[in-house]
N, C-alpha and C positions, 0 to 999 in steps of 0.2 A: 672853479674849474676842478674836476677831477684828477685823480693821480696819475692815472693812465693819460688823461688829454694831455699834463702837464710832462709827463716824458714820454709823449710822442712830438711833442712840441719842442723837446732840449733836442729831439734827433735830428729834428728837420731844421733846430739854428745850428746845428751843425754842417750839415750839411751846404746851407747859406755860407757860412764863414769859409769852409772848404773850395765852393764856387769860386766866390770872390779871389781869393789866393790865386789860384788856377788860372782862372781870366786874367788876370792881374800880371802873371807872369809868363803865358804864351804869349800876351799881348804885343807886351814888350819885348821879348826875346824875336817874336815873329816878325814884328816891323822892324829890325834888328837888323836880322840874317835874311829876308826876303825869302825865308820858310814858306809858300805854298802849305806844306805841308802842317806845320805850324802855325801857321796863322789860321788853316781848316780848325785846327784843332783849340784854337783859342775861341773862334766862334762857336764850336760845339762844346766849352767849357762853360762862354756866356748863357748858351742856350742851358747847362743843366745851373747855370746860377736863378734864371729866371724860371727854370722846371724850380729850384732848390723853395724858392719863395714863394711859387704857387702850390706846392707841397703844404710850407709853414702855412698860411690863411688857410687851405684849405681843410688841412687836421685840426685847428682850432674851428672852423667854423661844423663840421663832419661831429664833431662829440657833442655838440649843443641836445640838449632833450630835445624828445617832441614836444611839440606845440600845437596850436588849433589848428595851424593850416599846415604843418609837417608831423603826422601821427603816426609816419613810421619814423620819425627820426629826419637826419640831416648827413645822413650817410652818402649819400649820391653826390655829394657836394665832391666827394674824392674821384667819386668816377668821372665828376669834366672836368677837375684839374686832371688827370690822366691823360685823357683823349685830345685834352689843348696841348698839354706837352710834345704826344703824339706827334700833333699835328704840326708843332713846331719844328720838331725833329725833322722832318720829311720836308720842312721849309729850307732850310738848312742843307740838307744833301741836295739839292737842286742848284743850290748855288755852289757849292762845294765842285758839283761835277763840272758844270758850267766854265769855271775858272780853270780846273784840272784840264780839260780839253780844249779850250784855249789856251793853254801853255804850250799844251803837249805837237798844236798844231803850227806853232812859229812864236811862240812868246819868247822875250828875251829879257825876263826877268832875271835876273843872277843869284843865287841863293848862296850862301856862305856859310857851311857848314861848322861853324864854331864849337868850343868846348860849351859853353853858355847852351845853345840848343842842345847841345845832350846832357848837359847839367838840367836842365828847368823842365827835360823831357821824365829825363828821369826820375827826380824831384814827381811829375803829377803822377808817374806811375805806383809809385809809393803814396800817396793821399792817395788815388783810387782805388787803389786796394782798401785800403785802413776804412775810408767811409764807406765802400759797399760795402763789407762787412757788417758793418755798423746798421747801416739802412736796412739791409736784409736780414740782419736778428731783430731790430725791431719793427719791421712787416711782418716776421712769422709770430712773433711775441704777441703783436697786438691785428693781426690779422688786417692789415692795413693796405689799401690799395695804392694810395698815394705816395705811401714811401715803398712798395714795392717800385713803383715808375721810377721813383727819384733814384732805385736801387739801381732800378735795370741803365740810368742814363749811366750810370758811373760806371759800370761792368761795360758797358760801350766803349768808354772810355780808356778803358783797360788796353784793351785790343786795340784800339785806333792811336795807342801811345805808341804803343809797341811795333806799330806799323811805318809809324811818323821817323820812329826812331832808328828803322831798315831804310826807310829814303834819305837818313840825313847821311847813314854809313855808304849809303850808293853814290852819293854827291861827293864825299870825300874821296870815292874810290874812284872818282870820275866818269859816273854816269848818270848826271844831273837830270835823266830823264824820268830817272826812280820818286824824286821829290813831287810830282803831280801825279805820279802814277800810285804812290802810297797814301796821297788825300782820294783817290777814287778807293781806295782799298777802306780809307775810312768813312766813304760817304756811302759804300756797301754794308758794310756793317752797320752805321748809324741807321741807314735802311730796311734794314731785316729787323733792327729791335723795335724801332718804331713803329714795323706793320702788325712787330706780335704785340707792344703795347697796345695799338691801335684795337688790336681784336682785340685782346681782356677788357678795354674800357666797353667796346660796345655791347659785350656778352653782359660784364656788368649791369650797365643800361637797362637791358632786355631782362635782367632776372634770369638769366643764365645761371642754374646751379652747378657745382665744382663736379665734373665728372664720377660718380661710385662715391657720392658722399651719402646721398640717400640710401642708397643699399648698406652701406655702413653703419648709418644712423638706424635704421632698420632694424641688420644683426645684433645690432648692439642691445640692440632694447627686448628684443625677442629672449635673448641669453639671459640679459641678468634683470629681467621684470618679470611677472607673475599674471601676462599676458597671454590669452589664445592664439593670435597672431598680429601682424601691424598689415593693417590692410593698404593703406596709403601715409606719405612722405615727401610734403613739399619742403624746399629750402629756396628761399629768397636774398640774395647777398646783398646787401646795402653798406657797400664802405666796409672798415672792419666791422660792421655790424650782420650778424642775422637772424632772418626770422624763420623759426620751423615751424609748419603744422604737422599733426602727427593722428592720425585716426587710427586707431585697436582694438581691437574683440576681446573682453572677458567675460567671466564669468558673470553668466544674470544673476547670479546669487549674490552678490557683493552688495552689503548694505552701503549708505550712501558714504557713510563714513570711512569706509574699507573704500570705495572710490577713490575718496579724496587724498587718502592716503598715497595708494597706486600713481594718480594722475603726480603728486609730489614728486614719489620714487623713478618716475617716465623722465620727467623734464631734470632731474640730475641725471641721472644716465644719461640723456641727449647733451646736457652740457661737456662732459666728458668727452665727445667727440667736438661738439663744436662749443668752446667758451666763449660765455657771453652770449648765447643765442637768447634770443624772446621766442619763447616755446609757449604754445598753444596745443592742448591734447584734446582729443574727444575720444570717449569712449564707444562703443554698440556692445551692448548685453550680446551672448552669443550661448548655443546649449552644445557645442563641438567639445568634446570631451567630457560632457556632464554625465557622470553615471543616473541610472534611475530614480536611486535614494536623494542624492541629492536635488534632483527636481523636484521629488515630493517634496523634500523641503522650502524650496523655491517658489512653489506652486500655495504652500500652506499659508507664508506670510502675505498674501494676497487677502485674505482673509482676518477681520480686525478682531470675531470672536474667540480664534484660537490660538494661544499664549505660544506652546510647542508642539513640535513633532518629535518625538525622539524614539530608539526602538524598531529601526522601517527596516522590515528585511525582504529579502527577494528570493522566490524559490519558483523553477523552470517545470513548469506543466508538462510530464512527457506525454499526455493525450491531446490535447490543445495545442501546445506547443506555446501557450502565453504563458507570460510570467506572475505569477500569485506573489499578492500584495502584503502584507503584515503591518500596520503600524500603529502608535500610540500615539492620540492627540487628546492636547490639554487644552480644557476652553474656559472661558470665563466662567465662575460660581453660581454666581447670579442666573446662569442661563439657564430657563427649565430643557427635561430631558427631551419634550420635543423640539425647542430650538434648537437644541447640541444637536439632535439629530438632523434638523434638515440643514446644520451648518458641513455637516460628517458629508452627508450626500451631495451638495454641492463639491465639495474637496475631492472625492471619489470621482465624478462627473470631469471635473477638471482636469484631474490627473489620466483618466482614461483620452480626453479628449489631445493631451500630451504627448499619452507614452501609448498608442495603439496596441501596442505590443505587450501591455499589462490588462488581465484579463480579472479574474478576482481578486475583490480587495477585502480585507477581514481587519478593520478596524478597531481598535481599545479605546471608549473613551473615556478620561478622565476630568475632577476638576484640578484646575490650579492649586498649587499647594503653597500659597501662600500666607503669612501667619498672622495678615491684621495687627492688633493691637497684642502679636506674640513678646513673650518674657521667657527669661535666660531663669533656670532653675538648678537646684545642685541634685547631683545626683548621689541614691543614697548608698553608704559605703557597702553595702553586703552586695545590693546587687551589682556596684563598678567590679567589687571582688570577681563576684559570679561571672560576669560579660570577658571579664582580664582572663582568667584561669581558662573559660572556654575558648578562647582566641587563641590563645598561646599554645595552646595543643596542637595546633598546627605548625609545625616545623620550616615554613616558609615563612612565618612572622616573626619579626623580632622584637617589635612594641606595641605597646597601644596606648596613644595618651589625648589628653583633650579632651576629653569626652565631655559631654554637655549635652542637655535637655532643654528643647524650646518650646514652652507652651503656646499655642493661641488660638483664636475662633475655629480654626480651621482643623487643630490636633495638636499632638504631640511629635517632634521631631528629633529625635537624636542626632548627633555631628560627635566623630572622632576622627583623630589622624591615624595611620597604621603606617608602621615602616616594615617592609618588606626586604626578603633577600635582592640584593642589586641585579643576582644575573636573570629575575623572571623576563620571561615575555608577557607583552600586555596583555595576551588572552590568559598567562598564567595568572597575571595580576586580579585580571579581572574574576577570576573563578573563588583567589581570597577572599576579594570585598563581597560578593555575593555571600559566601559561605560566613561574613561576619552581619552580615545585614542576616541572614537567616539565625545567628546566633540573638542577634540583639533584639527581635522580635520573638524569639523563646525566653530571656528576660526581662522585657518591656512591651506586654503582649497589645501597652496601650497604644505602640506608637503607629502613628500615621502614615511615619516615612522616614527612613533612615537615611544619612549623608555619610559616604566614608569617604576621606581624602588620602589615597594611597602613596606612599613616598617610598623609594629605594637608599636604605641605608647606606650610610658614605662604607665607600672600600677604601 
């Protein structure tokens, strides 16, 4: 058994032992003093001893896993201890009034308002406090239906003590008409909660979700996920159990793994509003918010021959009124140049079929710069000199270290780090590393391609 079954299970022998007490001593006190009143109230004590126990079975049986023939679980088991309670309740007030107006129309029952009856009255009103409390931090704790009922029998309780215990003050005061007139007062109330339990068990039943939970669950996910929208938001209550489905619009660009990431990050967020849900998300790819650039990229990975896109700019036709294309695609090595080009034209084709609104496209091809069987070489001291001193001249650098030459099939590649003043902007950054890749190709005129990894000095 779990830790959670096991202290919903110490709540609900509590609430047992509390029963019994109760019954136990209206029982007695009411056969006693010929309490109407009191004796309503000892049967409506037995009635939540018998709610108390089909509570405990049924929280122990409600946390069982699913199994082959319960695959959402055993949750529901709380909603018809609920609704038999209910429906207890409502047995109960029938004979309650039944008796009360039989009294009220010639009975000559004598009731004896003793110290003992307002001792043993008083006595339950204290346990009914102390265990609804009880019952109702641990329904909202563990989101529980069943000790919600057992809660609400005792909060009845409350009120029908307290009414018990104005008809015994009316009997002392010699108007012993108040004792049957205070068990209708309690079989009103035992009434009203029984028909609003009645309704929670059968909303239950039905998959009735909690009013403005979905819209919550909704906001919630909208704010703090990296979603387009949440299109749809079922919730399903089973006992303290539920289940959400959750359908969302992102971005088509999201590799599969950036998915699964996302669909992670969804279903914490959804727990956060409802714990312990069994969340199920789906995604739909969506282009709402996708600039241009990025659908060309989008668009690119569809394609097994081209490694990158990078480089894509966009500049607005004021004849045309379309938008002119730019970009630079890497493709495989191996591919002669008329396959690179009828991979280019398909890409172009695609993207127009896309973005309507894109009209020339002016493509860069290149191959992959990858280094095969490349090697780490040193590099030699006059020209680091050379590369150090021309970098340096710029007043927005402050270092340049790493630096390293990697030979292979493919070229030579240079890689350094550069540390820059903190306060550039990245288009400032970016105008360094260019002007050092243009330095490091005027000392190494053999390279193929340069890497610079630009870093902002600690302040």
């Amino acid at each position: 058994m779990s830790d959670k079954a096991r202290r919903m299970s110490r709540i609900a022998l509590a609430s047992v032992a509390v029963g019994l007490v109760l019954t136990g001593m209206k029982l007695v006190v009411g056969l006693t003093t010929g309490s109407l009143g009191i004796l309503s109230e000892a049967a409506h004590s037995l009635l939540d001893l018998g709610a108390a126990l089909l509570t405990f079975f049924a929280v122990r049986a409600a946390v069982r896993p699913p199994d082959a023939q319960h695959q959402y679980g055993h949750g529901k088991v709380e909603n018809l201890s609920a609704m038999a309670q209910a429906l207890l309740l409502l047995g109960t007030c029938v004979w309650i009034v039944y008796e009360a107006v039989h009294r009220i129309a010639g009975g000559t029952v004598e009731v004896e308002a003793s110290v003992w009856a307002f001792a043993v009255m008083g006595v339950a009103l204290v346990l009914d406090v102390v265990i609804a409390r009880v019952l109702y931090a641990g329904a909202r704790r563990y989101n529980s239906q069943a000790l919600e009922a057992d809660a609400l029998h005792y909060s009845s309780d409350i009120l029908s003590s307290a009414v018990v215990i104005a008809g015994l003050v009316g009997v002392r005061l010699g108007v012993p008409i108040l004792d049957p007139l205070a068990a209708l007062g309690v079989a009103a109330l035992v009434a009203i909660a029984s028909v609003r339990l009645l309704k929670r068990t059968i909303d239950g039943l039905l998959d009735r979700a909690p009013p403005g939970l979905a819209e919550r669950i909704a906001e919630h996910v909208r704010t703090h996920c990296a979603v387009r929208a949440v299109e749809r938001v079922r919730v399903r209550p089973s006992g303290s159990a539920a289940f959400v489905d959750l359908i969302a619009a992102v971005d088509r660009g999201l590799s599969l793994e950036q998915s699964h990431a996302l669909s992670d990050s969804v279903e914490a967020e959804v727990r956060k509003v409802v714990p312990d849900a069994d969340v199920l998300v789906h995604f739909h790819p969506t282009t709402a918010g996708e600039t241009p650039i990025d659908a060309v990229r989008t668009i690119a990975r569809r394609f097994p021959e081209i490694d990158d896109v990078h480089d894509v700019r966009g500049y607005a036709d004021a004849e045309t009124g379309k938008r002119f294309l730019t970009l630079h695609v890497q493709l495989r090595p191996e591919l002669s140049l008329e396959a690179a080009h009828a991979v280019v034209d398909r890409l172009e084709d695609a993207v127009r079929a896309e973005l309507p609104e894109v009209g020339e496209i002016a493509t860069h091809l290149e191959a992959s710069t990858a280094l095969g069987d490349g090697r780490r070489q040193s590099v030699p001291p006059e020209r680091l000199q050379a590369l150090t001193a021309a970098v340096l001249r710029d007043e927005r650098v402050r270092d340049l270290h790493d630096v390293a030459l990697h030979t292979g099939s493919l070229g030579t590649v240079l890689t350094c780090h550069l540390v820059t003043r903190p306060d550039l902007t990245v288009e400032q950054a970016h105008e360094v590393t260019t002007a050092v890749e243009q330095r490091a190709r005027e000392v190494f005129p053999e390279l193929s391609d340069v890497v610079v990894h630009a870093e902002p000095a600690a302040s």
